[in-house]
N, C-alpha and C positions, 0 to 999 in steps of 0.2 A: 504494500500500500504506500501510495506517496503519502511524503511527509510536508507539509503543509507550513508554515510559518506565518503565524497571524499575531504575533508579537515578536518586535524587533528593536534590542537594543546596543547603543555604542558608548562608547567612553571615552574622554580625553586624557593623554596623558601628557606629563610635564619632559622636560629632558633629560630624567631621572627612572624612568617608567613609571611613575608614579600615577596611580588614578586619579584627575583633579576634578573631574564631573563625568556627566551622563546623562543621556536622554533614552525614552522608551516611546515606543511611538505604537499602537494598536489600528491592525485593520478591522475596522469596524460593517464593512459592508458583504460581507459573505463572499460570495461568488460571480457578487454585480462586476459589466463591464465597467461601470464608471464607481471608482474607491472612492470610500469616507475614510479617511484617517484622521485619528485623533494623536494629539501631540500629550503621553500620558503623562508624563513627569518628566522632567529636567532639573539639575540641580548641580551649581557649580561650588566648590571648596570655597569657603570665604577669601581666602588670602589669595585665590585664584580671580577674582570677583572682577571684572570693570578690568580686565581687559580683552576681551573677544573671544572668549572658550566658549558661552551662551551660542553665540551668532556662527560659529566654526562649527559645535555639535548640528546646530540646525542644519545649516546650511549642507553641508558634508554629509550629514545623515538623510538627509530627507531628499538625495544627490541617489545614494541606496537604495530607497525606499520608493523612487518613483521605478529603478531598475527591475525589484523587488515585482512589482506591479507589472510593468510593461513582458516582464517573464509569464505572467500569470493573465496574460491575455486585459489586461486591467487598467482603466486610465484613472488620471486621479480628478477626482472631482470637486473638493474640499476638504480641508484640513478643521477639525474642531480643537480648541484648547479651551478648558475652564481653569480659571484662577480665584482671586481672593481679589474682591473688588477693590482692593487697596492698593493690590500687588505693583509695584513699578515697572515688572516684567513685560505690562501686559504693552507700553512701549517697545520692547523686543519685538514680540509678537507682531505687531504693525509691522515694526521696519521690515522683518526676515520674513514673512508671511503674507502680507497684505491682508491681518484677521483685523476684523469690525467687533465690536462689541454689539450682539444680537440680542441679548436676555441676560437681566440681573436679576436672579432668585436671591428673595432679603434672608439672612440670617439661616443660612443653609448648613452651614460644619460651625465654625465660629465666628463668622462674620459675612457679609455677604459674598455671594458668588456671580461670576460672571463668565456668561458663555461667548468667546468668541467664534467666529468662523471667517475663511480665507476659502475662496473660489477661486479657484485655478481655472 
């Protein structure tokens, strides 16, 4: 039976090999030609912070992730990310993404939540 990969993750390292972040990215749309993926978590080491690991993991990964797809007969259609409506990320997101902020569910985990989405 083929093995199927519908979660897929990467990792940054420093010039030490050291692991300094990561991102996880889930295909969310089954077997459709046109993929929803969601950007599941991403998370860079503080002391790693502000200077471009964020924008490299994305970029670089989701570079994979469209390949990933186009293997699997599959184009990408959207990208979703939820964050923490405070989050200063959600700037990232715009720039490497082109995500809009679509829906803010109030008081969802600890504070409110906000769904973006990016149309490719």
């Amino acid at each position: 039976m083929p093995h199927i990969h519908d979660i897929m993750m990467f990792v940054a390292r420093d010039e030490q090999d050291k692991v300094i972040g990561y991102i996880q990215w889930i295909h969310k749309s089954g077997f459709r030609k046109e993929a929803v993926i969601e950007l599941e978590q991403i998370a860079v080491l503080q002391a790693n912070q502000n200077q471009g690991v964020a924008t490299k993991l994305i970029e670089k990964s989701l570079a994979d992730v469209q390949l990933y797809l186009t293997d699997n007969s599959a184009t990408l259609k959207s990208i979703l990310v939820s964050t923490r409506a405070d989050n200063t990320a959600q700037e990232l997101y715009k720039k490497t993404l082109g995500a809009e902020v679509v829906l803010v569910v109030k008081d969802l985990y600890s504070a409110d939540e906000v769904l973006m989405i990016a149309n490719k």
